[in-house]
DSSP file (Angstrom, degrees, kcal/mol; ACC not computed):
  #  RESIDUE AA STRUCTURE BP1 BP2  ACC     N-H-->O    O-->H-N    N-H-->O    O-->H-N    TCO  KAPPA ALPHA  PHI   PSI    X-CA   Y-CA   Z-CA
    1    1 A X              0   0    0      0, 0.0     2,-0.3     0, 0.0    42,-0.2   0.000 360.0 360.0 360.0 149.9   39.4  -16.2   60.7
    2    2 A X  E     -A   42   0A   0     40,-2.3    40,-1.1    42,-0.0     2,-0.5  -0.997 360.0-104.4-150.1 133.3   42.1  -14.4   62.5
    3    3 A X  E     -A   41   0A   0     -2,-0.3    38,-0.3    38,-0.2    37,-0.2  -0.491  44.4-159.2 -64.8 120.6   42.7  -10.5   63.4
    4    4 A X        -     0   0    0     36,-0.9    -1,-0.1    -2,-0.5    38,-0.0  -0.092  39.2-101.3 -87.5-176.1   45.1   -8.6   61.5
    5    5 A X        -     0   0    0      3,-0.1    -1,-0.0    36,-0.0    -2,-0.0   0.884  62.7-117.0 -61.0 -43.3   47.4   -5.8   61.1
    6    6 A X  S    S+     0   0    0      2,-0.1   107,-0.3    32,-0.1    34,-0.2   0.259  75.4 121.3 115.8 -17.0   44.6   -4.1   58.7
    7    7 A X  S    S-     0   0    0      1,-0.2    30,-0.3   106,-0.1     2,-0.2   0.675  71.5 -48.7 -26.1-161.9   46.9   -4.1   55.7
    8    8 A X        -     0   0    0     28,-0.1     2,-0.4   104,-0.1    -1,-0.2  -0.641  44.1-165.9 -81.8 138.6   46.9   -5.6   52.2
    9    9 A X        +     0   0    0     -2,-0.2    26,-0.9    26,-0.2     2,-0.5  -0.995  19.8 163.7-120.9 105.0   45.9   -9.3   52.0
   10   10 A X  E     -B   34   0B   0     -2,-0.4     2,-0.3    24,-0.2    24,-0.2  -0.710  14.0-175.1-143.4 106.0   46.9  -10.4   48.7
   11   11 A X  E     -B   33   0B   0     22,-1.3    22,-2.6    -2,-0.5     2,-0.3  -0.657  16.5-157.2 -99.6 149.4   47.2  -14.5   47.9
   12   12 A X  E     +     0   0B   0     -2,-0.3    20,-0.1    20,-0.2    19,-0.1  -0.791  54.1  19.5-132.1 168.2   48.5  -15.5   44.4
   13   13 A X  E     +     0   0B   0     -2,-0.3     2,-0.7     1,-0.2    -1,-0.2   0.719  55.0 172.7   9.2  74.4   48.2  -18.3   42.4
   14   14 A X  E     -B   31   0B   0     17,-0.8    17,-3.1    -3,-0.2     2,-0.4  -0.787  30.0-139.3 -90.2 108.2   45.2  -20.5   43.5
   15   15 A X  E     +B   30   0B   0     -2,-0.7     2,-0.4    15,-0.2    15,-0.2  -0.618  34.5 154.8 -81.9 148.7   44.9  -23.1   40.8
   16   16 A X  E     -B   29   0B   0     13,-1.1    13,-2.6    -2,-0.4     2,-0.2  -0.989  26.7-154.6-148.0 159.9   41.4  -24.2   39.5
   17   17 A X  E     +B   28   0B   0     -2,-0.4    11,-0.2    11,-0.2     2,-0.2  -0.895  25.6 147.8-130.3 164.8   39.7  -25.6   36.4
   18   18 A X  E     -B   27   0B   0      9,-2.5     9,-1.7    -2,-0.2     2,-0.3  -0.712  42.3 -85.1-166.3-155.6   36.0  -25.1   35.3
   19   19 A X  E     -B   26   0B   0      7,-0.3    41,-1.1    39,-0.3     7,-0.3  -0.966  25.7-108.1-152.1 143.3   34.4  -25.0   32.0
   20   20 A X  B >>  -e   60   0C   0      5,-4.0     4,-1.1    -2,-0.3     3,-0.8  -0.476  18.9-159.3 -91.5 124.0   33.6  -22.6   29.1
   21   21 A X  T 34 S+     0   0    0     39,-1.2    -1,-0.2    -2,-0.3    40,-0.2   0.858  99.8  46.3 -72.1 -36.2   29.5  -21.7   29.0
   22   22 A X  T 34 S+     0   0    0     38,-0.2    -1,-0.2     1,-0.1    39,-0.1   0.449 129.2  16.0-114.6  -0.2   30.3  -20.7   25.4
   23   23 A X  T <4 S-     0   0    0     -3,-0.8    -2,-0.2     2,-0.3     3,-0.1   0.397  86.5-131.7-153.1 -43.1   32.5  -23.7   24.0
   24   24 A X  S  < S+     0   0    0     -4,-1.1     2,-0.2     1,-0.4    -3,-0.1   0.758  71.9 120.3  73.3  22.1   31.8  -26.5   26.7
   25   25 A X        -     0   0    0     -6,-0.0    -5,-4.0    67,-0.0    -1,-0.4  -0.680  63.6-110.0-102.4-179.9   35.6  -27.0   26.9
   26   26 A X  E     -B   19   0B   0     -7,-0.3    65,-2.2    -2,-0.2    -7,-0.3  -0.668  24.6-159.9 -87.5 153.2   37.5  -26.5   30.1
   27   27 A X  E     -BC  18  90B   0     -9,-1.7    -9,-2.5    63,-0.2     2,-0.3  -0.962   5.5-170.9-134.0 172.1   39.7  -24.1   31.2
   28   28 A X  E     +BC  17  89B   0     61,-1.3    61,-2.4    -2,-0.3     2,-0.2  -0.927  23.0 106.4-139.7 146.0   42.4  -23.7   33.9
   29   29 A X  E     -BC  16  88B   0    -13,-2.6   -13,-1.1    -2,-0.3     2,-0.5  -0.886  53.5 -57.7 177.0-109.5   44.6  -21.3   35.5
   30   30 A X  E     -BC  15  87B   0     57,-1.5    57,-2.0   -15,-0.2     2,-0.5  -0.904  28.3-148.9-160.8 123.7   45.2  -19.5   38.3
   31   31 A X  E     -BC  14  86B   0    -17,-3.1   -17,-0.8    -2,-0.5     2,-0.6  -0.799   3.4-165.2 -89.9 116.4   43.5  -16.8   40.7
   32   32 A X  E     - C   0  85B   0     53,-2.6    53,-0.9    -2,-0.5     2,-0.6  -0.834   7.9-168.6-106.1 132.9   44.8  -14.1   42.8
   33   33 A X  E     +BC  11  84B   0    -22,-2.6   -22,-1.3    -2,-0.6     2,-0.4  -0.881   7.6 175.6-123.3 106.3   42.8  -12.4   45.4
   34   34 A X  E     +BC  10  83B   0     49,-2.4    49,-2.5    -2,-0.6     2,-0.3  -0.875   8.6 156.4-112.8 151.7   43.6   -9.2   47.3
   35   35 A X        -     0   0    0    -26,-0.9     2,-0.5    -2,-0.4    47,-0.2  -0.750  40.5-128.5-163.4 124.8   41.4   -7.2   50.0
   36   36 A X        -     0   0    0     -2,-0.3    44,-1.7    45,-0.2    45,-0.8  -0.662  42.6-118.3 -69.1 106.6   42.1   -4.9   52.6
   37   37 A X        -     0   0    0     -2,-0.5     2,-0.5   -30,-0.3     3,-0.5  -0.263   9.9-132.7 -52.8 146.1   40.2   -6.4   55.9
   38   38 A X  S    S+     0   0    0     39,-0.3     3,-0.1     1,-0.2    -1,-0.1  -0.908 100.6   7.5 -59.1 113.7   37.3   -4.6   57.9
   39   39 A X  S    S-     0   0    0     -2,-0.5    -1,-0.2     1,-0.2     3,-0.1   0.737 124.4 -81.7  85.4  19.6   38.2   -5.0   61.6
   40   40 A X  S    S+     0   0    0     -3,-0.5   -36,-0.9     1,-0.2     2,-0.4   0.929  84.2 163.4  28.2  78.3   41.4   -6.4   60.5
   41   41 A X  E     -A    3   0A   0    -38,-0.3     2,-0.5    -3,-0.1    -1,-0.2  -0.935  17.4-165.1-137.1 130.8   39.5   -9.5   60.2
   42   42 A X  E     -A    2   0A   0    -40,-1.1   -40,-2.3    -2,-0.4     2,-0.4  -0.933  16.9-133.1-155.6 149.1   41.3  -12.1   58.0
   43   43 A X        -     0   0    0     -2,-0.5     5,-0.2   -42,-0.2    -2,-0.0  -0.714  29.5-112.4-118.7 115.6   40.8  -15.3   56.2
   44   44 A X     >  -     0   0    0     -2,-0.4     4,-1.8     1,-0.1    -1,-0.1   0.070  28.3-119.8 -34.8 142.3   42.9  -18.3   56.3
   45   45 A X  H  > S+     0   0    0      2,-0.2     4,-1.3     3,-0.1     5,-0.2   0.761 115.5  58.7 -80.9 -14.4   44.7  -18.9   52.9
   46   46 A X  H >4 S+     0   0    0      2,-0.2     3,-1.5     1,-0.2     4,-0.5   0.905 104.8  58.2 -50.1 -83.1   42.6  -22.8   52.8
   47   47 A X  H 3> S+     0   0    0      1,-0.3     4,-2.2     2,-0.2    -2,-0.2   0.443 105.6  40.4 -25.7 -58.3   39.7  -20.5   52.9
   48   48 A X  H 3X S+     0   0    0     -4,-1.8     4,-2.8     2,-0.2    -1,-0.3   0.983 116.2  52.1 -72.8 -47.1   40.4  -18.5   49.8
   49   49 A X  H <X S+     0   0    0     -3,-1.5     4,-1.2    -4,-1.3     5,-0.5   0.946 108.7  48.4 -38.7 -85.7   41.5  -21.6   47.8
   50   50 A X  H  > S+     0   0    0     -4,-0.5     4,-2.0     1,-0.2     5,-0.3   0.892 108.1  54.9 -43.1 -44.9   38.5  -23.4   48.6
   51   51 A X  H >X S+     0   0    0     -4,-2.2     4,-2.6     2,-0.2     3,-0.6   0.990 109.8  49.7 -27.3 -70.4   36.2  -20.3   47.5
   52   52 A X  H 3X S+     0   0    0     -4,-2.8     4,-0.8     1,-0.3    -2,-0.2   0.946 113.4  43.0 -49.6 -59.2   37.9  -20.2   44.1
   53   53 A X  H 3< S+     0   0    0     -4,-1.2    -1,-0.3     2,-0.2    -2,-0.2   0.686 115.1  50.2 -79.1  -4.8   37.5  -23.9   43.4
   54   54 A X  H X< S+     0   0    0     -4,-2.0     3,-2.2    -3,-0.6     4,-0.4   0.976 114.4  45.3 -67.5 -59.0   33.8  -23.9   44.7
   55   55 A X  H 3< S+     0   0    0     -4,-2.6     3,-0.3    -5,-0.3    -2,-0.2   0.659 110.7  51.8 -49.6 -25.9   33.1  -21.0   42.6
   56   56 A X  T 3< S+     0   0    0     -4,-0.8    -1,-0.3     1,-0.2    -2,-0.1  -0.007  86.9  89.2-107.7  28.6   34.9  -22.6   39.4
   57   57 A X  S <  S+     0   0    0     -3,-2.2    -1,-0.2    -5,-0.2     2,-0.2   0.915  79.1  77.9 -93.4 -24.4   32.8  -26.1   39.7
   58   58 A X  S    S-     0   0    0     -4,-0.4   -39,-0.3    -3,-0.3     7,-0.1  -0.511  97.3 -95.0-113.0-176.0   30.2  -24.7   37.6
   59   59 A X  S    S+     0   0    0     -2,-0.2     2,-0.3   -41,-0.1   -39,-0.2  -0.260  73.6 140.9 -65.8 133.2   29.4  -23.9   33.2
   60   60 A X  B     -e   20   0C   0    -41,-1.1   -39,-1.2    -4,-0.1   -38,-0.2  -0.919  54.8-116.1-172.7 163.0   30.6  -20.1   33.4
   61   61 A X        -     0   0    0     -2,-0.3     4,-0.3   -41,-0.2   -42,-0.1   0.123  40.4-106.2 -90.4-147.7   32.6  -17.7   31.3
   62   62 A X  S    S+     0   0    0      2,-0.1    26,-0.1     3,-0.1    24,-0.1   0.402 116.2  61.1-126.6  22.0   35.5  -16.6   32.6
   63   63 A X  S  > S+     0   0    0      2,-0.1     4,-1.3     3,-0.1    23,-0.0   0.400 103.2  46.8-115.0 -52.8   34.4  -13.6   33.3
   64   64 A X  H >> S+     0   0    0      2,-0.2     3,-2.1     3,-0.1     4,-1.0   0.977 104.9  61.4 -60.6 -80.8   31.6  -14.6   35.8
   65   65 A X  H 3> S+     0   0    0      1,-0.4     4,-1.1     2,-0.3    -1,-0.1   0.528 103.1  46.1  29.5 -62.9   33.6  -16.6   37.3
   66   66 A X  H >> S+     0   0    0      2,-0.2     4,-0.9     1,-0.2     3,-0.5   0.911 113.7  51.9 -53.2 -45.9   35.8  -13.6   38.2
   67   67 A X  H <X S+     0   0    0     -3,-2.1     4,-1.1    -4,-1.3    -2,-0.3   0.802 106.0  57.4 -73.3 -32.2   32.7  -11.7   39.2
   68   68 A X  H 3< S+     0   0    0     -4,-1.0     4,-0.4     2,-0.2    -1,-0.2   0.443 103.9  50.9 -28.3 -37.2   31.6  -14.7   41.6
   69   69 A X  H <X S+     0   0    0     -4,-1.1     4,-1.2    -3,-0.5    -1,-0.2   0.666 107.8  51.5 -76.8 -27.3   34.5  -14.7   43.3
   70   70 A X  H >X S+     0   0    0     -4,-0.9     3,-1.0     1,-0.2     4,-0.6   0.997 113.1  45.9 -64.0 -82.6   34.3  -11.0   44.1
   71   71 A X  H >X S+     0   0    0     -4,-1.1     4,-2.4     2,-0.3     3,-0.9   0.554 105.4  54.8  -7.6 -55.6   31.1  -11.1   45.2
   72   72 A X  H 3> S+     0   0    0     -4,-0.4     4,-1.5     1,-0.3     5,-0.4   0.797 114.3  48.0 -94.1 -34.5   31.3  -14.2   47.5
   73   73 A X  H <X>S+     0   0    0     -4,-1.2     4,-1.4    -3,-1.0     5,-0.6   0.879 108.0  46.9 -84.5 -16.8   34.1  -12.4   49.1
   74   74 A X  H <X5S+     0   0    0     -3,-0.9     4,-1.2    -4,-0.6    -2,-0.2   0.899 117.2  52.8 -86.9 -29.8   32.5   -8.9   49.6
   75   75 A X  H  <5S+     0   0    0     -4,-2.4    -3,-0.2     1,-0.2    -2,-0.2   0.960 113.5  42.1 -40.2 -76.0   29.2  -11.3   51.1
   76   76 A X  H  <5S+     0   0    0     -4,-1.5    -1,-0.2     1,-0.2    -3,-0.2   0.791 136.2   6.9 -48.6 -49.2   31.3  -13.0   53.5
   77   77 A X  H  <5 -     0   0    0     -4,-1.4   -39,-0.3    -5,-0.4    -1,-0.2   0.669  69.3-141.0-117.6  -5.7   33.4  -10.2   54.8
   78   78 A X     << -     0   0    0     -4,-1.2    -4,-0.2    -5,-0.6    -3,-0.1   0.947  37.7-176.2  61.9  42.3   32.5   -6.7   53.7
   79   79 A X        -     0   0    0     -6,-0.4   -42,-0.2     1,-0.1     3,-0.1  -0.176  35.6-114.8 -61.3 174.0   36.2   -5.8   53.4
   80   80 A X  S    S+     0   0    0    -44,-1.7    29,-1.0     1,-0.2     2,-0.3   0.823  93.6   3.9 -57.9 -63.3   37.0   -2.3   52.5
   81   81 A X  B     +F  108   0D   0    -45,-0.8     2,-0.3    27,-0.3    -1,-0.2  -0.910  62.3 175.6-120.7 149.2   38.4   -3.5   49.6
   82   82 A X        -     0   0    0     25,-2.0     2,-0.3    -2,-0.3   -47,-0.2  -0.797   7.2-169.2-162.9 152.3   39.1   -6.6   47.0
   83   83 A X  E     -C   34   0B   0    -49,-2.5   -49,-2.4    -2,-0.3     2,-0.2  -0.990   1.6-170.5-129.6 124.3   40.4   -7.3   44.0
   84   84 A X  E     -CD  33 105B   0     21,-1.7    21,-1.4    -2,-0.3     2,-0.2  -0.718   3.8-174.1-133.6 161.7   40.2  -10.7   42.1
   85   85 A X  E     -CD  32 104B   0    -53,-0.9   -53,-2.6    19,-0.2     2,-0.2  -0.908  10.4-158.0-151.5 134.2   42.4  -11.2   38.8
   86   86 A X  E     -CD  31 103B   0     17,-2.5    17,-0.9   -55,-0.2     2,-0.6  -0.814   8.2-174.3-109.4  71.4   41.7  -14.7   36.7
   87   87 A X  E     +CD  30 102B   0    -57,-2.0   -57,-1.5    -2,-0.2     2,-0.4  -0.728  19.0 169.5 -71.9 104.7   44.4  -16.0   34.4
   88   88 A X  E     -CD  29 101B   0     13,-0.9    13,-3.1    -2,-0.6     2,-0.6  -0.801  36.0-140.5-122.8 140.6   43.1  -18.8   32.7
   89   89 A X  E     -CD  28 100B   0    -61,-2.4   -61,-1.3    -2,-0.4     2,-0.4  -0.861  25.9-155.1 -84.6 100.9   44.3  -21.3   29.4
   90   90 A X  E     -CD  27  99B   0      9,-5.6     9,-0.8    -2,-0.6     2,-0.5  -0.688  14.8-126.8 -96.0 150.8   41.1  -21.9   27.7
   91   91 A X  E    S+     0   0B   0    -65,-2.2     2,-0.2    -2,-0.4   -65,-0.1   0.002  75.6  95.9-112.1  55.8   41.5  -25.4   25.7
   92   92 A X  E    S-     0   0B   0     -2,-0.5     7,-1.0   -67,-0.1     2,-0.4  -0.882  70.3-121.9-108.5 173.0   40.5  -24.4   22.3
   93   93 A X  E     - D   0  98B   0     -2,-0.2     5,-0.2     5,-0.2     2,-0.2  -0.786  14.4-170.7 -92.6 129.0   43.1  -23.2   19.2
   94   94 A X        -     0   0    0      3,-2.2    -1,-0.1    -2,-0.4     4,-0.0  -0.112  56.7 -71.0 -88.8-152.4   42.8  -20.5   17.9
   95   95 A X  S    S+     0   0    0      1,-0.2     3,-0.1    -2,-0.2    -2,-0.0   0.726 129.8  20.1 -80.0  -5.4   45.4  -20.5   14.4
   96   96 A X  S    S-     0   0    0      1,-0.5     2,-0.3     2,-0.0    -1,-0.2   0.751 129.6 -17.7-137.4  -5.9   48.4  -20.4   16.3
   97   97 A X  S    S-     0   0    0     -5,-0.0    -3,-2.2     3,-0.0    -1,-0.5  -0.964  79.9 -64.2 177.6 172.6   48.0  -21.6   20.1
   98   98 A X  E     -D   93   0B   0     -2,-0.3     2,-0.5    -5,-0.2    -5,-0.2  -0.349  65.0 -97.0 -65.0 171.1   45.3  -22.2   22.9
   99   99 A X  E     -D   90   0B   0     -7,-1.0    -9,-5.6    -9,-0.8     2,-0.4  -0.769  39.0-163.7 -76.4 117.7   43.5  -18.9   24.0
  100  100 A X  E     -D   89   0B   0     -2,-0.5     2,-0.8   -11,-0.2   -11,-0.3  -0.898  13.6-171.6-103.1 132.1   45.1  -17.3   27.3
  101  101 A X  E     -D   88   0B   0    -13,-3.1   -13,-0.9    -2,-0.4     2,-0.3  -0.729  20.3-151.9-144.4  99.6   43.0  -14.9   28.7
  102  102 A X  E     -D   87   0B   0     -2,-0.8     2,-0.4   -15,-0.2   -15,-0.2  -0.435  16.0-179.5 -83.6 128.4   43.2  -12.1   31.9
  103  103 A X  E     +D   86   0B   0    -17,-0.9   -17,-2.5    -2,-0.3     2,-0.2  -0.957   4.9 177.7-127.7 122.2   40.2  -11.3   33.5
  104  104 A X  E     +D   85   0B   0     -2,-0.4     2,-0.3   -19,-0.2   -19,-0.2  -0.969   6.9 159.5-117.9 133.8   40.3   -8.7   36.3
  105  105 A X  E     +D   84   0B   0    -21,-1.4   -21,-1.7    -2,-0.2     2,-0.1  -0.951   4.8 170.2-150.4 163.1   37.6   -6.9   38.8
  106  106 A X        -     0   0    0     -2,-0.3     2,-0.3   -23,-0.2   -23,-0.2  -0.461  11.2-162.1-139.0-150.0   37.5   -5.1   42.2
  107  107 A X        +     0   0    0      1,-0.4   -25,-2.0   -25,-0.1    -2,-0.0  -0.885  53.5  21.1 161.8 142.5   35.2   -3.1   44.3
  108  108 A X  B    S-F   81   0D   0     -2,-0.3     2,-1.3   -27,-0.2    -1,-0.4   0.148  99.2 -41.2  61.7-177.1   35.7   -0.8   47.2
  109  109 A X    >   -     0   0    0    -29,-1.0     3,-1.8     1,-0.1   -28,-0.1  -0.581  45.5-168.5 -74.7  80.5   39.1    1.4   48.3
  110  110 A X  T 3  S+     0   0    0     -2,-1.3    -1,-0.1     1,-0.2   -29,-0.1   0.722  71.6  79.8 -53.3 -14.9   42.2   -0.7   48.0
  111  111 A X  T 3  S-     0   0    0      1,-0.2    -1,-0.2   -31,-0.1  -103,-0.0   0.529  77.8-160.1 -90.7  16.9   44.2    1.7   49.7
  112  112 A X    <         0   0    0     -3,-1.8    -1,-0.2     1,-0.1  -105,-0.1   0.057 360.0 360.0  74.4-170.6   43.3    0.9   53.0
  113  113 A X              0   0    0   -107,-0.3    -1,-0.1  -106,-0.1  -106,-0.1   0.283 360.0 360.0 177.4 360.0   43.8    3.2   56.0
């Protein structure tokens, strides 16, 4: 952890895989995380990577998953704000290609101060 400006923190594409509670296939994709620090207090970009893949080792929708991450970050730092977005390839067919699938949720004031 390192003191910031107090900004926007917003890390993009953190790959993971995990596995569908409803289908018991995997899916993959990629996680974005934004938060506006408390105390300008701010979290090495390993940090958020490892978070994601901790969160994605176990049977979950992709939708917990989202919410898990949210959570684990408002525990750990009580930011102002954050906002997690999930874009994942889940690997069954539907009739014409695999299911791709955005899952977004946030919590607190994203506009800072």
């Amino acid at each position: 952890m390192s003191k910031g400006s107090g900004g926007l923190v917003l890390v993009r594409d953190i790959d993971f895989a995990s596995t569908s509670e409803e289908t018991l296939l995997p899916f993959h994709g990629r996680c974005h995380i934004a938060y506006v620090p408390s105390a300008g207090v701010v979290l090495g970009l390993s940090k958020l990577a490892r978070l994601t893949k901790l969160a994605a080792r176990r049977v979950q929708t992709q939708e917990a998953l989202t919410q898990r991450v949210l959570h684990a970050m408002c525990g750990a730092l009580r930011p102002q704000g954050v906002a997690v977005i999930v874009d994942a390839r889940h690997l069954i067919y539907t009739a014409t290609a695999p299911l791709q699938q955005l899952t977004a949720a946030a919590v607190g004031c994203m506009g800072g101060s």
